[in-house]
N, C-alpha and C positions, 0 to 999 in steps of 0.2 A: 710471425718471425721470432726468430732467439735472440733477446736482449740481457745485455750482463751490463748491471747499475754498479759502478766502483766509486760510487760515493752517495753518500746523503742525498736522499730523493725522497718526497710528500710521500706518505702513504697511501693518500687517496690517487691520486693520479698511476701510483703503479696499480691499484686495485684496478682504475680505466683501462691502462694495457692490460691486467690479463683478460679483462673480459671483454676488450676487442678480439680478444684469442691470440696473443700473442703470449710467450714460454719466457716469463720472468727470471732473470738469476738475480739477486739483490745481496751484495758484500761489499758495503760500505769499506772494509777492512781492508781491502787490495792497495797495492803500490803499483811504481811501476816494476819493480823485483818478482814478486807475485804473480802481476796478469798475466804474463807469458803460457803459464800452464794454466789459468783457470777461463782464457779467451777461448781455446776450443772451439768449437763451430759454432760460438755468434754472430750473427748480421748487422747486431745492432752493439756501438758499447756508447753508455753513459755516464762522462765524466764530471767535476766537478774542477776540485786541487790536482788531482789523481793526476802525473803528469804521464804522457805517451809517448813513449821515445820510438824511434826505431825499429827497437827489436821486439816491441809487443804489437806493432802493428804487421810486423813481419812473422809471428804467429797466431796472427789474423786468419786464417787460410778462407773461412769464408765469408768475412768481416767487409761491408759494403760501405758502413757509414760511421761517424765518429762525432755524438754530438758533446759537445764541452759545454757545459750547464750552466751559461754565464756569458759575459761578453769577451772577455780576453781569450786569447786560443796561444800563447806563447808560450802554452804549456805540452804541446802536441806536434809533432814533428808533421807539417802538415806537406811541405813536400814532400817527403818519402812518400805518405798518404797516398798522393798524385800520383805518383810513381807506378803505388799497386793500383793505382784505378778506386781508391777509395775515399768518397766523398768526405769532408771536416765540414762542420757544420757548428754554428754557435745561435746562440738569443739575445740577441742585440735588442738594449732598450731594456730589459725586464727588470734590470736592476739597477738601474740609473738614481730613480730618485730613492731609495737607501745607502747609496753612497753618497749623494749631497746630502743627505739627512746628516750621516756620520762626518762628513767634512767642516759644513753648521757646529755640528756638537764642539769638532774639535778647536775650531776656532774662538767660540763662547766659551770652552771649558780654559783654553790657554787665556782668554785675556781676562778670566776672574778667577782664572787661578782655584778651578772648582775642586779637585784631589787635594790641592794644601789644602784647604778650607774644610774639608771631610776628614782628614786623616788625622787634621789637628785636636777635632771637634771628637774623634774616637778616642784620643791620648788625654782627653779630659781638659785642651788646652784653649783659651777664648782669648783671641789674639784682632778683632774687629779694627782695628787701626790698621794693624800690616794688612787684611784683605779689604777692606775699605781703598786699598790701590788697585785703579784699572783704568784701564787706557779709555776704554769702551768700542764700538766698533760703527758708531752713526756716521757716515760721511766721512769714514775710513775708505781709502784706494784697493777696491780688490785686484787682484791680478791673477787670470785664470791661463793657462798654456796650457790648450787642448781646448775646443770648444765641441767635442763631441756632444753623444746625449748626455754624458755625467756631467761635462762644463757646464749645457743649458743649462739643464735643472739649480745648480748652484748659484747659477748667472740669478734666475728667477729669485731665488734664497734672499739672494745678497743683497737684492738690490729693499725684496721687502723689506731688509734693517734699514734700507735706509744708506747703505755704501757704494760707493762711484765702482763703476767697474770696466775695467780696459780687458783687452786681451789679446791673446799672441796662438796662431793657428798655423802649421805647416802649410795649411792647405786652402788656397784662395776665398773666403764665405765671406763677400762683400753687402750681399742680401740677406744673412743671418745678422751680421756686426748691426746690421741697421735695424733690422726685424726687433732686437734687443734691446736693444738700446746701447749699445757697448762697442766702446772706442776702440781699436785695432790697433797694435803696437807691431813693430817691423822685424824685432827679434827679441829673444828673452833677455838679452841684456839690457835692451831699453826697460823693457816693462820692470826687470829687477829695481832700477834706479828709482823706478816712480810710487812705488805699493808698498802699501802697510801691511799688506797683508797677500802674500802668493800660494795659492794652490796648483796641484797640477794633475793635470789626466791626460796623460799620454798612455798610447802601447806602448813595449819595450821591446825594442827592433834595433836592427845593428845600425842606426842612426842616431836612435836614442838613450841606447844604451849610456851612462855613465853621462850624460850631458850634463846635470846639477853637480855640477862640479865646483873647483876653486877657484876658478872665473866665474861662474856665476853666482858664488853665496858673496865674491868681494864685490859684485853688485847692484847686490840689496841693501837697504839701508842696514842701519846699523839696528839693530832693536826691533824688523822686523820680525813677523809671522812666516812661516815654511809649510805647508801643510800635502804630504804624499799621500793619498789613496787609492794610488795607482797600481805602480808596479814598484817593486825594491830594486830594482836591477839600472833603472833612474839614477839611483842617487849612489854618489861615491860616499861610503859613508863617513871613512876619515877626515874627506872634507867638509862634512853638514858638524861632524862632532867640534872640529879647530873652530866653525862659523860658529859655533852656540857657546864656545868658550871664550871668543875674541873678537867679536864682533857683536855677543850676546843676541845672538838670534832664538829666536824661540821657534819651535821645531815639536811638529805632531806629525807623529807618522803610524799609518795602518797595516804597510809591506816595508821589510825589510830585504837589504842585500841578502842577505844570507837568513834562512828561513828555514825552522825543523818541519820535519816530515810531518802528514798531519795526525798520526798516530804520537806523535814523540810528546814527550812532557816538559822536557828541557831545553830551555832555548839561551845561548851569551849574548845578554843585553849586554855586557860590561861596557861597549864604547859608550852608552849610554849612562851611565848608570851612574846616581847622584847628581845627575844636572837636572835642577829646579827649573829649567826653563825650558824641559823638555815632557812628553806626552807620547804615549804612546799605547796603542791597542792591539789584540790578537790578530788581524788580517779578517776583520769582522765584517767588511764593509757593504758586503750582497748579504749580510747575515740578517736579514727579519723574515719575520713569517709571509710578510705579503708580498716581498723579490722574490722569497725560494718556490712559493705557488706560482708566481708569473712565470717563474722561467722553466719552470716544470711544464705547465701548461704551454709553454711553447715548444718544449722537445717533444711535445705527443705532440703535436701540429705539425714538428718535421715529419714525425715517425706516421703520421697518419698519412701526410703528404707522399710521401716515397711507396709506402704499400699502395695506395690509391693508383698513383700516377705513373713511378718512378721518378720523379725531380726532387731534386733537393733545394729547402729552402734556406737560403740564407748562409749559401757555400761561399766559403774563403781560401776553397783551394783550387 
């Protein structure tokens, strides 16, 4: 088959494809402005960020499958997909626990304040009093909304430090809550009122869209933790910026609302920008070497599955 990779893919695993004898194109470089003219007669395309709107899957012409290299797909116009009769497919699971890794990080980094503490220590300055303040997070309230695979894995995290952990799920898992050990809350605004500390992993669907709102950040306690490694589309950002300035919320985030392309260099933090009580990363959060091999290794196992059988595995359209 003709595969066209529009993003970041293991090298060894495309060496696999071609020497299953499948006809590699690999240009990491492509958008979705780009793929239109360089989609041509592939069967297969391999996304990442790369989002797929409409009109490149409509110069699909012989374009059968659409694997998105990760677990989110609200990057890909997946009804249209259906539409033409062509399969959207994702890798659920592969990169779960390097997003609770990253989410860990960011919670340990906001309550000891690890950037002040480094950035002081470059300027030459030794300030052990002001960082000598921290909450700490033993027998702190976590509060997780979403309890997919990225919730578990955090659920696991959280509870090794040692902190209580509730949580809030759309979707009925009465045998998971218990399996866990983790208390069920009835909507995000309970669980706001109760936790030191809130993460969230949700998709971002026109349900969820824009929910972390300014009913939800009024609440949270005051002085809480916020932590997104989700999606940016979550959160209204003018209302996370007013929480962290007037309710002194602390706030680490990995996606933002508004997000440069991933060629771009420039990105306006400015809503952010100078508040000490906030944290924030590149959208890194499936970014280690042992997720991008899982989930590589899983889009050959679609790709293997489909030449083999015709089925697709792990279809979301």
């Amino acid at each position: 088959m003709k595969i066209l990779i529009a993003d970041k893919f293991p090298s060894h695993w495309k060496e696999v494809l071609a020497q299953q004898g499948h006809q590699i194109t690999d240009n990491p470089a492509l958008d979705e402005n780009t793929l239109p003219a360089a989609i041509a007669d592939n069967e297969v395309l391999i996304v990442r960020s790369t989002k797929v709107p409409a009109p490149v899957i409509e110069a699909g012409k012989d374009l059968k499958l659409i694997i998105r290299a990760g677990a989110g797909y609200d990057t890909i116009d997946t009804a249209f997909a259906a539409q033409k009769g062509i399969a959207v497919c994702n890798c659920p699971g592969t990169n779960s626990i390097a997003v609770a890794e990253l989410t860990m990080g960011l919670m340990l980094a906001l309550d000891r304040r690890l950037y002040h503490n480094t950035r002081d220590l470059h300027a030459g300055i030794w300030n052990k009093s002001e960082y000598s303040k921290s909450k700490g997070i033993f027998g702190r309230t976590l509060g997780i909304i979403g309890l997919g695979n990225i919730g578990k894995e955090v659920a696991k995290r959280a509870q090794a430090f040692g902190m209580k952990v509730v949580a809030y799920d759309p979707y009925d898992k009465p045998e998971l809550f218990t399996s866990l050990h983790i208390t069920p809350e009835p909507d995000i605004y309970t669980l706001a009122g109760l936790c030191d500390v809130i993460t969230v992993h949700l998709p971002d669907t026109p349900q969820t869209h824009g929910i972390f709102n300014k009913k939800f950040f009024d609440a949270m306690k005051d002085g809480a933790t916020f932590i997104n490694t989700a999606r940016g589309g979550l959160v209204v950002t003018k209302d996370l910026v007013e929480a962290i300035k007037n309710k002194h919320i602390r706030a680490a985030l990995d996606v933002y609302e508004t997000e440069p392309k991933a060629n771009d260099k420039v990105f306006d933090f400015s809503p952010f920008q100078g508040a000490d009580n906030f944290y924030g990363t590149h959208h890194i959060g499936a970014s280690t070497d042992q997720a991008q091999d899982a989930v590589a290794q899983r889009a050959v196992e679609i790709i293997n599955e489909y030449a083999a059988s015709g089925k697709f595995l792990f279809r979301v359209n």
